[in-house]
Residue, then its C-alpha position, 0 to 999 in steps of 0.5 A: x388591354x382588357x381590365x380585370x371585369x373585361x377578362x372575366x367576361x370574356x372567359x364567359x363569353x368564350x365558354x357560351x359560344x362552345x356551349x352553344x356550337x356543341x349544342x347546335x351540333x348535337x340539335x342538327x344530328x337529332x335533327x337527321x336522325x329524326x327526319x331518317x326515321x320518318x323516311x324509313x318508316x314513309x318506305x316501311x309503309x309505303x311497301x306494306x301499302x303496295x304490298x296489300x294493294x297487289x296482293x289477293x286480301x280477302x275482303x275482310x281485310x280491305x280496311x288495312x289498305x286504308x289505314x296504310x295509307x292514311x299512315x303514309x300519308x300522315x307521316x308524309x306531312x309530318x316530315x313536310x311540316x317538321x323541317x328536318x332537313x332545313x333545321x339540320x342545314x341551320x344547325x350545322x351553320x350556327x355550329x360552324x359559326x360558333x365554334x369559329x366564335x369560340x376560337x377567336x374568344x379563345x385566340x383574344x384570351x391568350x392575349x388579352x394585353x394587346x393594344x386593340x383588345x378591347x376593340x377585338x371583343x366589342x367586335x366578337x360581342x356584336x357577332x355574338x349578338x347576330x349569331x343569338x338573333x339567327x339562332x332563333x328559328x330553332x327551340x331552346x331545348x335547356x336539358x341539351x343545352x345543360x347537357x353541353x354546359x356540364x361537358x364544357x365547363x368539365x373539359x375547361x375547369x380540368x384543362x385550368x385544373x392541370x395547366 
């Protein structure tokens, strides 16, 4: 059975992970979207640098082939370095594990008066704490994160509200 301080902080670490699942959700989407922009713009002007090396350009214009593709180039490594891809695969793991942490916070919550309670949220508290130490390769963004706060707590405090 939890005591009354183990049920307060359960609540809140059952509230932290949904936090944090939509916020990892919401983080790897803009991580797709951002590396589908720079994929559309790497064609975008990969095209326009054909384009301007097939095409008849009068001499006053050589210079656009340069820059297009120093643009190309340049966005390129952009894409390299950024990671998008990589970050979006993390993202969309540390949701998955911490909407699955949610649940199970959720699944202790409805049943705090059973006898291995205490050993069940130790056990959750642990991997809460190795779920924070994979999520450090992607940065806090706190007006993401405040942003998934303010629709948690609106959803649960309603849900409480009525129940």
């Amino acid at each position: 059975m939890l005591s009354e301080f183990q049920q307060d902080e359960l609540w809140r670490h059952g509230i932290g992970a949904e936090i944090r699942s939509d916020y990892f959700s919401d983080m790897g989407a803009r991580y797709a979207r951002a590396h589908s922009w720079l994929t559309w713009a790497s064609l975008f002007f990969s095209a326009g640098t054909v384009a301007a090396m097939v095409g008849s350009l009068s001499a006053n214009f050589g210079w656009l082939k340069f820059v297009l593709g120093v643009i190309v180039t340049a966005i390129s490594l952009l894409s390299l370095n950024m990671q998008n891809p990589k970050k979006y695969a993390d993202c969309a793991e540390l949701h998955f594990k911490w909407n699955r942490l949610a649940g199970e916070y959720l699944t202790l919550w409805n049943d705090v008066y059973r006898d291995d309670a205490v050993a069940t949220f130790t056990s959750l508290m642990e991997k809460e704490a190795d779920l924070s130490r994979g999520s450090m390769a992607i940065p806090n963004r706190p007006k993401i994160m405040e942003k998934w706060e303010r629709h948690v707590l609106d959803h649960r405090m309603g849900a409480t509200a009525s129940a």
